[in-house]
C-alpha positions, 0 to 999 in steps of 0.5 A, a space after each residue: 498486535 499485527 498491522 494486517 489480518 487477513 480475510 479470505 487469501 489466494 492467488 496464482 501464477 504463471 511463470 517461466 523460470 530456470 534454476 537450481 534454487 528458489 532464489 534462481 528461479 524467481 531471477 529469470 523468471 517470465 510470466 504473470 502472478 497476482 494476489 488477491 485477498 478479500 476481508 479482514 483488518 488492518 491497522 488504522 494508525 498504520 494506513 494513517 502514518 502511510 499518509 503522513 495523516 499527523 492529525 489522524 495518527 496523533 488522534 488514534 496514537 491518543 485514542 488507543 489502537 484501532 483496526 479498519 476492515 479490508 475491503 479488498 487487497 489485489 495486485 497483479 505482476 508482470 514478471 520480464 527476467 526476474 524483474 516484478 513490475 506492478 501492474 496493480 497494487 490497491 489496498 481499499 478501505 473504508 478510511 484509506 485507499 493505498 496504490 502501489 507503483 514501480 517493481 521488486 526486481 528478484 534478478 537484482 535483489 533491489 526494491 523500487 516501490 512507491 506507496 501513494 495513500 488517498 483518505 477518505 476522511 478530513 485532517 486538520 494536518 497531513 503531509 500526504 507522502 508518498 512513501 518510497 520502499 528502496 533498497 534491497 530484499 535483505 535490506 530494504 528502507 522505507 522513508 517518504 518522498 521529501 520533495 512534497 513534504 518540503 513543498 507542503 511544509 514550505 508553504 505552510 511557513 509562508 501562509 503563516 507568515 503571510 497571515 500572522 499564522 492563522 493560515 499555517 495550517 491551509 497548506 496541509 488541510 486534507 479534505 475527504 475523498 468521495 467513496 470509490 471502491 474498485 475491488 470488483 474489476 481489480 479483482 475480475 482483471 486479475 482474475 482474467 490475467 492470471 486464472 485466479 480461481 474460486 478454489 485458489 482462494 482459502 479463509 485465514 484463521 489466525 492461531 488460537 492465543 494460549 
């Protein structure tokens, strides 16, 4: 089963670009583009597991496969020589919100991405990542940001210690997030930016299972 299906998906682009192939022309490119896509599903131990959520990804792993609804999936790219800075990456749901930062160079080939989760709902033990996406478009990595997750697991050891374990786990405590949705401006920004509209947008239909 897929980690993502999509709802109502579109977008548009505007971009200067030279050269003989695709590959070419995304490499110089100069300009503008954003993705919007609104509805859908996504996997639920996906968003968890981009959190770092051990108690919430250990209860879904335990409780069977589940998929939360999308509220909205907007980014936006400013393109300099081929080189893809986000400007917005949000992924809103109902449990997680997922941001995106950095930039997918096509000049280069190299990926710097940084995936950054906030939930919504309370965990007796989450690491909170970030997740990095490195590496290049043929081969990319993706591994989280060990700084925190040392940090968190380091003081998790030494309030255990401190109280005889009791504690061990107040370090790693998640509480939830007030519900907070920005689809509307993320969207409407887009929109503004890039001239994304109504009729850019089309409904996906997943093939027919034989």
């Amino acid at each position: 089963m897929s980690a993502v299906s999509a709802g109502t998906l579109g977008g548009r682009a505007k971009l200067e670009m030279t050269g003989n192939s695709v590959s070419q022309m995304l490499g110089s490119a100069n300009g503008k583009a954003a993705v919007i896509m609104v509805g859908g599903t996504v996997s639920e131990l996906a968003l968890r597991l981009s959190n770092l959520d051990i108690a919430n990804s250990l209860a879904r792993l335990i409780g069977g496969h589940k998929q939360t609804p999308i509220r909205c999936m907007v980014s936006t790219l400013n393109a300099v020589n081929g080189d893809f800075q986000i400007e917005a990456m949000v992924l809103d749901t109902p449990k997680v919100n997922l941001q995106g930062t950095g930039d997918v160079n096509f000049s280069t080939e190299v990926l710097n991405v940084r995936l950054t989760a906030e939930s919504k709902s309370f965990s007796l033990a989450s690491l909170r990542g970030p997740i990095n996406i490195a590496g290049t478009l043929k081969h990319p990595t993706v591994h989280p940001e060990m700084g925190n997750v040392i940090t968190r697991v380091g003081l998790a050891a030494v309030v255990g210690s401190v109280t005889a374990g009791i504690g061990a786990l107040i370090p790693l405590l998640e509480f939830a997030k007030k519900e907070q949705s920005h689809c509307t401006e993320l969207i409407a920004q887009a929109k503004t930016d890039v001239g994304v509209k109504a009729s850019d947008m089309a409904s996906h239909k997943p093939p027919k299972k034989r």
